[in-house]
C-alpha positions, 0 to 999 in steps of 0.5 A, spaced: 397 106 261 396 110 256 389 110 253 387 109 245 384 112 239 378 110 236 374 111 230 368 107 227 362 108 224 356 110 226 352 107 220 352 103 215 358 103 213 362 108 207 362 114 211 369 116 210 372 113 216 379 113 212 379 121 212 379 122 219 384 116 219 389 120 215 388 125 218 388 122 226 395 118 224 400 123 223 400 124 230 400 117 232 404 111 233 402 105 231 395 105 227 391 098 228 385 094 224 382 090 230 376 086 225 373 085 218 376 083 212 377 085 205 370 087 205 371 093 208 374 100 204 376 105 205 379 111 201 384 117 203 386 122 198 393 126 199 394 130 193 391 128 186 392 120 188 386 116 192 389 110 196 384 105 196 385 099 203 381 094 204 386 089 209 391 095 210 390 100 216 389 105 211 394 110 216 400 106 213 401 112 209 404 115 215 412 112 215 413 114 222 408 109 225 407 102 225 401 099 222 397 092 226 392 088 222 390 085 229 388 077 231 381 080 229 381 081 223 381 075 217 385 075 212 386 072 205 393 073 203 392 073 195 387 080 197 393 083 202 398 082 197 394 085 192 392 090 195 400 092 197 402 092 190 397 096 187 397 102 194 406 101 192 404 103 184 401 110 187 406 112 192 406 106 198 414 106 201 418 102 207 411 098 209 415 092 210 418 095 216 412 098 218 406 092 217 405 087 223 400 081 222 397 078 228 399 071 229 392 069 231 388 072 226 384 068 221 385 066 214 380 067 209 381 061 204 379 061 197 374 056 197 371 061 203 370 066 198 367 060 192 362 058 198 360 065 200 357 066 193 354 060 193 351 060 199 348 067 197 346 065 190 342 060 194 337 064 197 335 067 191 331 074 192 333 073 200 339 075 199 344 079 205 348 082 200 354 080 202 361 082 199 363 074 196 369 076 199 368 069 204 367 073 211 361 069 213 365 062 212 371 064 215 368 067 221 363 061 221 370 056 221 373 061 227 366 059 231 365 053 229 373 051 231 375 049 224 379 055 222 386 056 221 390 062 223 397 065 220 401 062 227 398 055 224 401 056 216 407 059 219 407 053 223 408 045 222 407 044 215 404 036 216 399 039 221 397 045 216 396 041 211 392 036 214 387 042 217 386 045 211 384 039 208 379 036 213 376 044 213 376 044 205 372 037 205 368 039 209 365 045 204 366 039 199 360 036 202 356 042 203 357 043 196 359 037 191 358 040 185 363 045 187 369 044 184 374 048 191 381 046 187 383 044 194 390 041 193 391 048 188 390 053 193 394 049 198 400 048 194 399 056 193 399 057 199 405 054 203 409 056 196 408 063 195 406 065 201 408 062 207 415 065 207 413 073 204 408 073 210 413 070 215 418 077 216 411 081 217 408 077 223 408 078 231 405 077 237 400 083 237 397 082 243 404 083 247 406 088 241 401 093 243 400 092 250 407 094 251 407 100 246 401 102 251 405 102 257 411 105 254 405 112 252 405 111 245 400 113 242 395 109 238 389 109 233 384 104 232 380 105 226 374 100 225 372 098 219 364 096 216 360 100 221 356 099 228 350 098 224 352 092 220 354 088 227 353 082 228 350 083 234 347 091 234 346 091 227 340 091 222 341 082 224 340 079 219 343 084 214 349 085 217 357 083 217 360 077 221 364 081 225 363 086 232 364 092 228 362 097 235 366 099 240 366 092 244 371 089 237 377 094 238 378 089 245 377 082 243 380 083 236 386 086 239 387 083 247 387 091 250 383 091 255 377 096 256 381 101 259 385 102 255 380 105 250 380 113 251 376 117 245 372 114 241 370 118 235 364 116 231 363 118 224 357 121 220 356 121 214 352 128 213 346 124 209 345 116 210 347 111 204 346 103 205 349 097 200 345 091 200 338 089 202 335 091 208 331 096 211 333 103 209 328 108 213 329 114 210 331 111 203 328 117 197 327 112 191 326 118 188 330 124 185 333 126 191 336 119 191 338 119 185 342 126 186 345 124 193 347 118 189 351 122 183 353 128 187 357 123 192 359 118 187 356 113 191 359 106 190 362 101 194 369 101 195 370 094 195 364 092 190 363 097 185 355 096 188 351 102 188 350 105 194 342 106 197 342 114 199 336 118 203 336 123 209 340 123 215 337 118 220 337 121 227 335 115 231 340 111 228 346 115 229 343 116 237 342 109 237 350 108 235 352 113 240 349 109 246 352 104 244 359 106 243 360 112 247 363 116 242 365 122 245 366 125 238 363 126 232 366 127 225 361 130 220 362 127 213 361 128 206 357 135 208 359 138 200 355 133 197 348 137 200 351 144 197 346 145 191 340 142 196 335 148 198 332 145 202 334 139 206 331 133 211 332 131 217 329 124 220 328 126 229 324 120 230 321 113 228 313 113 229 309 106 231 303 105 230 303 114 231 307 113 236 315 114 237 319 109 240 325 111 244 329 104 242 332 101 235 327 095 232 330 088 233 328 085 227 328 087 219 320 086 219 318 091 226 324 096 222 319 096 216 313 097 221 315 104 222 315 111 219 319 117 220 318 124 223 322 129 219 324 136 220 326 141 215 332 145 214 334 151 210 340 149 205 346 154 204 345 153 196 353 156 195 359 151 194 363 150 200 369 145 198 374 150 199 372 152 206 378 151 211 375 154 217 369 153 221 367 161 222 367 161 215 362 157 213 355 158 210 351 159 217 345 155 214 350 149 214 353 151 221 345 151 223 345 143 221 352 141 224 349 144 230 342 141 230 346 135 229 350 135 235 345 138 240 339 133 238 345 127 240 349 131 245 356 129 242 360 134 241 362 136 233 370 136 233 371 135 225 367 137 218 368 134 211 368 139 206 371 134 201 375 128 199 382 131 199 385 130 207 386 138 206 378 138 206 377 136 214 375 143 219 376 141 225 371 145 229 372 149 235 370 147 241 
């Protein structure tokens, strides 16, 4: 059996994952999406137009491959059509050849984005940041065994309704002020819908098994990132999916063997949205300058993005739980006009180090970080295309990098072009 590629981050999410898609795809045959909803982004720039995907597998720019939401992954139909019109009025062709949809992946309803919001709005300055984008509900309903799948809209229409109601009552009573607009949706729904999404959908659990038999290659990207998983993750500030490498097996049905490289990619500093501890967080004017110099803001959310000092033990700590047997170094370029930069090698308890990742948000704010100090290369370095030629002092901070994690270093962003990505000679 043939054995798939697999891209994830190894933060908090936004580390250009989608470059290094873009990048990969164009060898591959069948690109897959195996978690989350249209509350992860990611960006790919070909030329001077930047395709923004959410539900998409952002290798869809690739027309010799085919595309796989898989049974992972939940979806809110208005979001993926949208989302398919505004990539087609930048350049987006044939994906009604290309675009497979599981039949056992769940749907995102309105009334879970509506429910999402509320349930947010309620804990007032406790709140997780989520997106609204209704992920937690309809992961809460896949979990409770309420939800509904693609196969059961595309299926008898009597059974769906009833379903649909009884789900949608349910959070009537949670919320009897809301107004959840019930019968609207389920009208929208089975009229607008049932039939666009029916030609796109399979069985993708046969689909692609068989494709790995047959030797085909396959990507798999992640989305969100390892440390907003659900299990693995900064809990409670996290997403409601497995976003680690355990997800790409239960929200696609391939079997553990099936997974080969596993590529993590890093971001050349750390950024973080939303509440929750951020060790190496500058609330300062490096801060503020990583922010504007990255253009650091959310994909999805437009929400600014939290920026500070590359963090070590987090991406070691994503490593070990991943095995990434490669790393991609994002966004490098942004540290250009730094001289001096900072790395964090250590968390600190009571004085002493730790060699684990807190649990909880409180023990994450009982540490302290121990840092090195690096010399910058104070010189622009977007339009560099080979390694050797890079500053040394940059090559000195790849090299920091991949010996103090003991992962090879195999890409290196230099800018957010797909021509912008060095491969690393090993």
């Amino acid at each position: 059996m043939n054995q798939a590629t697999v891209v994830l981050g190894a933060q908090w999410g936004d580390e250009g994952k989608g470059k290094i898609v873009d990048l990969i795809a164009a060898q591959q045959d069948v690109i897959c999406r195996c978690q989350g909803g249209n509350n992860a982004g990611h960006t790919v720039v070909i030329g001077d137009v930047a395709y923004d995907f959410h539900l998409l597998p952002s290798g869809i720019i690739n027309e010799d491959s085919l595309s796989v939401i898989g049974n992972g992954v939940v979806i809110h139909l208005p979001g993926l059509f949208s989302e398919i019109a505004a990539n087609e009025k930048k350049g987006l062709r044939n994906w009604q050849q290309r675009l497979i949809i599981s039949d056992r992946a769940h749907l995102v309803f309105d009334f879970h984005q509506m429910v999402d919001g509320m349930e947010e709005s309620s804990r007032g300055t406790k709140n997780l940041g989520t997106t609204k984008k209704g992920i937690g509900p309809t992961y809460s309903s896949k979990a409770g065994r309420s939800g509904l799948r693609v196969s059961d809209l595309l299926g008898d229409e009597q059974a769906f309704r009833e379903r649909f109601m009884k789900l949608g009552r349910h959070f009537e009573r949670l919320f009897p002020d809301a107004d959840l607009k019930l019968e609207s949706e389920l009208q929208t729904l089975l009229q607008d819908y049932r039939e666009r999404l029916r030609p796109l959908v399979r069985d993708t659990v046969a689909l692609l098994n068989k494709q790995l038999s047959l030797g085909k290659k396959i990507l798999i990207e992640g989305a969100n990132a390892t440390m907003l998983d659900i299990d693995f993750g900064t809990y409670p500030y996290v997403t409601s999916s497995n976003c680690s490498v355990g997800g790409v097996c239960t929200g696609l049905g391939i079997p553990c063997r099936a997974v080969g490289d596993v590529i993590g990619v890093v971001k050349a500093y750390t950024t973080r949205v939303g509440a929750g501890r951020l060790p190496t967080e500058q609330l300062n004017d490096i801060g503020e300058k990583l922010q504007t110099i990255g253009k650091e803001y959310g994909v999805t959310t437009g929400r600014k993005r939290r920026c500070g000092w590359l963090d070590l033990p987090v991406v070691k700590y994503t490593a070990m739980i991943n095995g990434f047997s490669a790393l991609a170094i994002t966004k490098l370029d942004i540290l250009d006009s730094f001289e001096e930069l900072k790395i964090c090698t250590s968390y600190l308890k009571d004085g002493n180090p730790i060699d684990y990742f807190p649990a909880t948000d409180e023990e994450l704010r009982q540490i302290e970080v121990e840092y090195v100090t690096m010399p910058g290369w104070c010189c622009d370095i977007t339009g560099v295309r080979s390694y050797n030629d890079m500053p040394v002092n940059a090559q000195k901070y790849i090299e920091f990098i991949r010996s103090s994690l003991n992962v090879p270093v195999r890409y290196v962003g230099v800018g957010p072009s797909r021509d912008s990505i060095i491969e690393v000679p090993q």
